[in-house]
C-alpha positions in Angstrom: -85.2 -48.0 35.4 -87.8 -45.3 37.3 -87.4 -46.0 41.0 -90.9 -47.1 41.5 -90.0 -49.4 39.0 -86.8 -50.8 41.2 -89.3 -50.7 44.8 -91.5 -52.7 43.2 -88.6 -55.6 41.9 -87.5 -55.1 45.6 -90.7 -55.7 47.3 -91.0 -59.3 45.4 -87.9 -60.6 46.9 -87.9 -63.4 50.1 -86.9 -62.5 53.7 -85.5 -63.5 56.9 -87.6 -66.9 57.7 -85.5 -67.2 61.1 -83.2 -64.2 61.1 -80.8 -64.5 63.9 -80.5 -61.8 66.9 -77.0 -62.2 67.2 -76.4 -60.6 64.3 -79.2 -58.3 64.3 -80.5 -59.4 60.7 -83.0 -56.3 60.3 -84.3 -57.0 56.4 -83.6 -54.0 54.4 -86.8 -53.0 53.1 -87.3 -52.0 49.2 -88.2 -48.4 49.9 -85.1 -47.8 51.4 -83.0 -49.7 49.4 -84.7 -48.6 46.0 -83.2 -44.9 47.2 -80.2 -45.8 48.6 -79.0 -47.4 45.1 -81.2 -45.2 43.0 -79.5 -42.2 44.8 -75.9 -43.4 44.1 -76.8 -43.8 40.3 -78.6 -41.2 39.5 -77.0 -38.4 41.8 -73.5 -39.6 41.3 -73.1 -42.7 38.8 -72.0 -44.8 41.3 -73.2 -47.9 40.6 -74.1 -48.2 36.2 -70.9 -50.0 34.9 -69.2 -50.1 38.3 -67.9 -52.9 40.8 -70.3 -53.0 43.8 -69.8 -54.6 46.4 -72.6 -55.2 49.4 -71.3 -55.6 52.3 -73.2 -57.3 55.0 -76.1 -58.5 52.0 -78.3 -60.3 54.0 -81.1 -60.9 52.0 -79.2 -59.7 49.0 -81.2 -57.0 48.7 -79.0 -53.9 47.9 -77.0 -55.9 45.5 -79.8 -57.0 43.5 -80.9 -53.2 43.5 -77.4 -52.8 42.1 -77.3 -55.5 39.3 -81.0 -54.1 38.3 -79.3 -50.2 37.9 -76.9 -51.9 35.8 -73.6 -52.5 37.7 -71.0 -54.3 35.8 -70.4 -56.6 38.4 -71.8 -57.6 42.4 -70.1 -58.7 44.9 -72.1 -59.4 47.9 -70.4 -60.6 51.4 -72.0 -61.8 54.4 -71.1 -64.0 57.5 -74.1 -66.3 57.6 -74.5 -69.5 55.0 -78.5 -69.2 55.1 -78.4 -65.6 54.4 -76.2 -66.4 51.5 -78.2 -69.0 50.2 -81.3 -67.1 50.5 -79.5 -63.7 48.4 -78.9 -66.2 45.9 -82.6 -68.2 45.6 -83.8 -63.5 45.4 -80.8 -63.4 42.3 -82.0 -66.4 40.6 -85.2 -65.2 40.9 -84.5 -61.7 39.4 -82.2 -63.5 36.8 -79.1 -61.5 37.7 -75.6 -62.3 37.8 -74.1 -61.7 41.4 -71.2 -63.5 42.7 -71.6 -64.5 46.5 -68.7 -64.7 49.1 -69.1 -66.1 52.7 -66.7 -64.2 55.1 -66.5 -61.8 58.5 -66.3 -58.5 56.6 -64.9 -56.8 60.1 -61.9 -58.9 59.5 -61.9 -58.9 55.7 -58.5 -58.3 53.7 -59.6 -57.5 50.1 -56.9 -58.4 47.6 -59.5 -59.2 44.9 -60.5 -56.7 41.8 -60.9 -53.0 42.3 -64.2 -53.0 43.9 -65.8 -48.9 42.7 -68.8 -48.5 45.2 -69.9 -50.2 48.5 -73.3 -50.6 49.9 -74.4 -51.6 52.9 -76.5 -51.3 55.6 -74.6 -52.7 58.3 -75.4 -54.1 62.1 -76.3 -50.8 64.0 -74.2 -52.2 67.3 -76.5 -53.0 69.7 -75.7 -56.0 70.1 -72.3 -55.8 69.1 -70.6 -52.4 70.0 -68.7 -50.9 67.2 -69.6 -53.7 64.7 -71.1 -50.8 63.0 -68.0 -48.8 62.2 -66.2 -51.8 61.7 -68.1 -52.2 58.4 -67.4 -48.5 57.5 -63.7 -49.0 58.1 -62.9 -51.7 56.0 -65.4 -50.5 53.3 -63.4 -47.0 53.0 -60.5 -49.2 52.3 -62.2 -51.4 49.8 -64.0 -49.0 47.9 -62.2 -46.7 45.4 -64.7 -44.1 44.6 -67.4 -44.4 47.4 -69.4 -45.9 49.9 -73.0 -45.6 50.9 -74.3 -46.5 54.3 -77.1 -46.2 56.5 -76.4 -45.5 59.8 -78.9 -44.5 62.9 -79.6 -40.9 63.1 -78.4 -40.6 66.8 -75.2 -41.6 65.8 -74.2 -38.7 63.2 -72.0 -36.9 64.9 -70.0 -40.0 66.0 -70.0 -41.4 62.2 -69.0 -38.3 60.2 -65.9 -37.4 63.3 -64.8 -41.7 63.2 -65.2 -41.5 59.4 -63.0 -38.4 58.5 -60.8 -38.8 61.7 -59.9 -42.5 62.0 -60.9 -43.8 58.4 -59.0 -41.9 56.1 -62.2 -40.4 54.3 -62.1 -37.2 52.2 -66.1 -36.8 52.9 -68.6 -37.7 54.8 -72.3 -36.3 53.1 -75.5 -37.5 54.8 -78.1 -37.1 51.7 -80.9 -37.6 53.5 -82.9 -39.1 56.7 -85.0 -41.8 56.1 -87.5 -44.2 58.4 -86.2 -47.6 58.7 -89.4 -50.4 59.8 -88.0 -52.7 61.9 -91.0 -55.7 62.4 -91.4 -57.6 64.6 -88.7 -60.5 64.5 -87.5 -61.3 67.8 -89.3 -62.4 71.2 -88.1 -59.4 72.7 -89.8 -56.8 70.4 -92.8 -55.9 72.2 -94.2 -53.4 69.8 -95.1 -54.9 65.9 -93.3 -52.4 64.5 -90.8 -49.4 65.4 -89.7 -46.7 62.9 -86.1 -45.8 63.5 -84.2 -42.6 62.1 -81.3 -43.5 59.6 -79.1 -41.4 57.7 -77.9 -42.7 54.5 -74.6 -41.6 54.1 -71.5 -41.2 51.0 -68.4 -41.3 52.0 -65.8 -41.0 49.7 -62.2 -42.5 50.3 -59.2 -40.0 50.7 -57.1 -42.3 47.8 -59.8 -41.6 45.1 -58.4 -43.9 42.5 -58.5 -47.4 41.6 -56.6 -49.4 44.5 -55.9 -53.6 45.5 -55.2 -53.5 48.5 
């Protein structure tokens, strides 16, 4: 699939109708999430006949990006029941396969299948300090081959020393810097739109083989 192709699939699914503050649901647009998956296929073959897993899914977004470059199974994980049913109404839509779990990934203990590759674009921690390497914690411990994230740009000193210092990761690449479009969502936004600097990141964990944890 040509990634204009995969923007395009993207761009047709539902957001956030009432996307809660709390747990700074920021819709992950298609342009970014058409390169973040297209990046991992292509440029590694991270995703094709693989176990993804999206942590975080929200809208479902990155996992449906997955299922469309042909991942042999998705798992997508997020806190909120509306979120979840929402990812699944996108899935249906799309026709594709993706198995839904509801659950706190900052205090997830994976003992399911080997899960290959996690995506995600977790909560930057404004609201919640350190919510954001929470998520890259446990997802270096519940991917076996690697784990994309996008993280702000700010930050990229403090991800690649917590990531390779405290998290047992081998690597820690940023592939590129990208503009995330946050809209306006929430009362407090006063402009309609702010651009924000992101890396997108793949990290690969220390134990590169297949694990259960």
């Amino acid at each position: 699939m040509k990634l204009k192709q995969l923007e395009s699939l993207l761009g047709d699914l539902q957001q956030f109708s009432n996307p809660k503050v709390e747990l700074e649901q920021y819709p992950t647009g298609p342009h970014i999430a058409s390169r973040l998956l297209y990046t991992a296929e292509n440029s590694f073959g991270d995703v094709s006949n693989k176990v993804v897993a999206d942590f975080g899914c929200g809208c479902g977004t990155l996992g449906a990006a997955a299922a469309l470059l042909g991942a042999e199974q998705v798992l997508a994980f997020d806190i909120d029941t509306e979120s979840l049913e929402l990812a699944s109404e996108n899935a249906e839509e799309l026709e594709l396969d993706i198995n839904f779990v509801q659950c706190d990934i900052s205090n997830l203990v994976w003992r399911g299948q080997i899960v290959d590759t996690v995506v995600m674009n977790p909560p930057f921690g404004t609201r919640k300090k350190g919510v954001d390497m929470d998520f890259l914690c446990v997802a270096l411990k519940v991917a076996s081959q690697a784990v994309y994230s996008l993280h702000k740009t700010s930050t990229r000193d403090h991800v690649r020393r917590a990531a390779l210092r405290d998290f047992n990761a081998s690597s820690a690449e940023v592939l590129c810097e990208l503009q995330f479009d946050v809209p306006q969502l929430y009362k407090f936004h006063k402009k309609k739109e702010v651009n924000i600097a992101v890396d997108l990141w793949r990290f690969v964990p220390k134990r590169n083989q297949g694990k259960v944890l």
